[in-house]
C-alpha positions in Angstrom: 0.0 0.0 0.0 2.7 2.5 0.7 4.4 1.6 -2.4 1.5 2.5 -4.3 0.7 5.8 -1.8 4.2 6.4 -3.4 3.9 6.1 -6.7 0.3 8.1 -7.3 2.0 10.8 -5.5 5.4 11.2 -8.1 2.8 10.8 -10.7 0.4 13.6 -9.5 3.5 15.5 -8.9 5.0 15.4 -12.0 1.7 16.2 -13.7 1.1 19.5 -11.6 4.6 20.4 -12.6 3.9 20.1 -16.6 0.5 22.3 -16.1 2.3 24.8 -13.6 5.6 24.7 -15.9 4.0 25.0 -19.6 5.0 28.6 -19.6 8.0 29.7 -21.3 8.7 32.0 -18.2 7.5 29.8 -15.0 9.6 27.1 -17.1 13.0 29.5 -16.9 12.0 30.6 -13.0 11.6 26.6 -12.3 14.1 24.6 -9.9 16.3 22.1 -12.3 14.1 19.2 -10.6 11.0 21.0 -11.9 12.0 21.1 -15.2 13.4 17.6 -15.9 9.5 16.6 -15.4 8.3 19.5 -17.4 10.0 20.2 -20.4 9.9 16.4 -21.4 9.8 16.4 -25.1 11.6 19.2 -25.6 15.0 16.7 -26.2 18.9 17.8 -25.9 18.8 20.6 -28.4 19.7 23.7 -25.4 22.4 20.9 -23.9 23.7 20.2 -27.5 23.7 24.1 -28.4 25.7 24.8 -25.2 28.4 22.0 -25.9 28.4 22.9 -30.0 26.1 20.4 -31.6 24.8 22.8 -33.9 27.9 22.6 -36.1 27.1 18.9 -37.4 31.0 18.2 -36.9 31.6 14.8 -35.7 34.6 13.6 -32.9 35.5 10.1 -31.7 32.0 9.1 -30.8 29.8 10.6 -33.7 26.8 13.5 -33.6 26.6 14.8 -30.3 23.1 15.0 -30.2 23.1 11.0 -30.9 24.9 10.9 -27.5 22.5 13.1 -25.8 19.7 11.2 -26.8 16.0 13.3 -25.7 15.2 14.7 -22.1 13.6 12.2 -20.1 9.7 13.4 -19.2 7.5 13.0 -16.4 7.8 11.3 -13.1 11.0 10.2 -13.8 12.5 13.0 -15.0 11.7 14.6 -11.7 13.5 11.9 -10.4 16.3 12.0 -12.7 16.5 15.9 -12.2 16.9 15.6 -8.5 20.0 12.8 -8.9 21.2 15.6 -11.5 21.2 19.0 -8.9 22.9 17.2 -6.2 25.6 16.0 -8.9 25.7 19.6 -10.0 26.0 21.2 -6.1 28.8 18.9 -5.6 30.5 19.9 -8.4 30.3 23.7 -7.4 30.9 23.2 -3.8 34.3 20.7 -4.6 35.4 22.9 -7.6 34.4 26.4 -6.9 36.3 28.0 -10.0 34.5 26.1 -12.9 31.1 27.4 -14.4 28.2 24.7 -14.0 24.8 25.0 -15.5 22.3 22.6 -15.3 20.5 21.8 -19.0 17.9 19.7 -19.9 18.8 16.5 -18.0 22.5 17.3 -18.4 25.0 19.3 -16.7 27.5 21.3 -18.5 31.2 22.3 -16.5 33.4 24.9 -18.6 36.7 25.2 -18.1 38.9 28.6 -19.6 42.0 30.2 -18.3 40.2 32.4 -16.0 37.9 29.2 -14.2 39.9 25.9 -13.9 41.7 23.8 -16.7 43.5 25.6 -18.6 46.7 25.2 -21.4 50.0 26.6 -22.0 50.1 28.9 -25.3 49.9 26.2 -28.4 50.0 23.1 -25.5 47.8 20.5 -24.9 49.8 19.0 -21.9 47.6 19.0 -18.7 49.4 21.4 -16.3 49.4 21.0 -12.6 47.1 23.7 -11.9 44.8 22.0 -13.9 45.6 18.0 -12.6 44.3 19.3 -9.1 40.6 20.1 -10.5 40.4 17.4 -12.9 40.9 15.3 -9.8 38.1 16.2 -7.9 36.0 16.2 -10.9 37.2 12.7 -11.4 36.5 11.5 -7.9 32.9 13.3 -8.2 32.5 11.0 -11.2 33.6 7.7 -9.5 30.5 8.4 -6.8 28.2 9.5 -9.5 28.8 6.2 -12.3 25.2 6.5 -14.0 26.0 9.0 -16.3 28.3 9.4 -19.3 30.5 12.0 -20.2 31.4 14.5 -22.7 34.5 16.3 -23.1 35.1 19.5 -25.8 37.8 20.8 -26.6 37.7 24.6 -28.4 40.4 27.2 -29.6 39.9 31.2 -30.0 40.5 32.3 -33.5 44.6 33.2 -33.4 46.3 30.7 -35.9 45.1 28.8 -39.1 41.7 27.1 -38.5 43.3 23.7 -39.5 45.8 23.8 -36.5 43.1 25.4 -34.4 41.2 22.0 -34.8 44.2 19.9 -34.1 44.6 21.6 -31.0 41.3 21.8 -29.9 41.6 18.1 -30.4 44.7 17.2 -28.7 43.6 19.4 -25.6 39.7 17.6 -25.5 41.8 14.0 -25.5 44.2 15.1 -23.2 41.7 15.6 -20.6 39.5 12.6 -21.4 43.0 10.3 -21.8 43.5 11.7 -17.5 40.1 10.5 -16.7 40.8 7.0 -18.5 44.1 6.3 -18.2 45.3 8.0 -14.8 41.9 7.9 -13.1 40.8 4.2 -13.9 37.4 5.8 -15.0 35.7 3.9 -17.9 36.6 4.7 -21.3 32.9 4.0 -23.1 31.7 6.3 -20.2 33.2 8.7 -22.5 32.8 11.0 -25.7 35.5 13.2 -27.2 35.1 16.5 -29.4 36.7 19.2 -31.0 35.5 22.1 -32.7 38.4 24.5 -33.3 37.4 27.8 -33.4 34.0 27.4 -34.6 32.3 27.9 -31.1 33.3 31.2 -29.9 31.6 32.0 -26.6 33.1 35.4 -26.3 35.0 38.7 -28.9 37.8 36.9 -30.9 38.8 40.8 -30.8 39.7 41.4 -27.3 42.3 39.4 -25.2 39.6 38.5 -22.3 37.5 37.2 -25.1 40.1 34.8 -27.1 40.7 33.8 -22.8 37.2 32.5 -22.3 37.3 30.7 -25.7 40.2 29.1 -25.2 38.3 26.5 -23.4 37.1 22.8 -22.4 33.5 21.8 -21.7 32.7 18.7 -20.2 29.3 17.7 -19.8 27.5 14.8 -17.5 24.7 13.0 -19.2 22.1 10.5 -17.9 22.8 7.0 -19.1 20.6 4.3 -19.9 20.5 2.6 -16.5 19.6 5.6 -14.8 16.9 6.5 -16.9 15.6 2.9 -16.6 16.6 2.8 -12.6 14.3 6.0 -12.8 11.7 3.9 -14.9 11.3 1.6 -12.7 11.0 3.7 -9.4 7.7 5.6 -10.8 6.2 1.7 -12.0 6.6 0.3 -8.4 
């Protein structure tokens, strides 16, 4: 009976949140739990936006928005969103210089010179400035192992756009090669891109601009067994 007490209430929970949430304003003023039951359908087109899916370019792992797959709806996107938030708060609290946002059902961490992992001029070696924070991310990602990960590499504009890619590809495996290989952490956990230049974030013009584009986001995605974990939960 309390199982079932249980499982009326996530549902009548979730569906106030989709009639209170339908808005495209009470949607944006909504916790991130709120809106992993309410925008539903909406899929991972803001999370592959953010991360620079809207080039089409393809890394080691294909389309990004093949990886991000669609939001997860209802009940169990409520539940999924609150797994998601506490992921996200840990990740702020343990590594208070790099930018988190929470997308969709995803969270997005960016890393530039000014917030946490950051290169030498025309390097892709990981410094040891930037080993200390890709540490703690890692160890945040050992507790958390029901979601995948993936890591972007991008450039500013200085320098031919064909050795802007390279590098933006050297410096996206270098950090995902620390999470594998030092770090023990599951390569098919993982998805690498690059995207050069082509994703500027900031003015290619001024010297703080080319600084914040100069940059590597890494972004935390549901996988399968959580959405199904989540499944499950909301049928019993």
């Amino acid at each position: 009976m309390k199982t079932f007490i249980q499982r009326i209430s996530i549902t009548l929970f979730s569906l106030i949140l989709i009639l209170n949430f339908s808005s495209c304003e009470a949607t944006k003023n909504a916790s991130n739990t709120q809106k992993g039951g309410a925008i539903g359908a909406a899929g991972g087109a803001i999370l592959g936006a953010i991360i620079g899916n809207n080039t089409g370019k393809k890394g080691s792992g294909g389309e990004l928005g093949a990886v991000i797959g669609g939001v997860v709806g209802g009940a169990a996107g409520v539940l999924i969103g609150k797994k998601m938030d506490k992921q996200a708060q840990q990740i702020e609290e343990e590594i208070p210089g790099a930018v988190v946002e929470r997308i969709d059902d995803g969270i997005v961490i960016t890393f530039d010179e000014n917030s946490g992992v950051y290169f030498d001029t025309n390097q892709y070696a990981i410094n040891s400035a930037s080993e200390n924070l890709l540490n703690k991310l890692a160890n945040i990602l050992i507790e958390y192992p029901d979601t995948n990960v993936l890591v972007v590499g991008h450039t500013d504009s200085t320098g031919a756009d064909t050795y802007n890619m390279t590098l933006s590809k050297n410096r996206a495996f270098a950090v995902t090669n620390f999470f594998t290989n030092n770090k023990g952490l599951v390569s098919t956990r993982f998805t690498t891109n690059w995207f050069g230049e082509e994703q500027p974030i900031a003015d290619n013009s001024t010297v703080e601009g080319r600084s914040k584009n100069r940059r590597v986001n890494i972004a935390l995605i549901p996988n399968e067994k959580m959405k199904e974990d989540a499944e499950n939960e909301v049928k019993n």
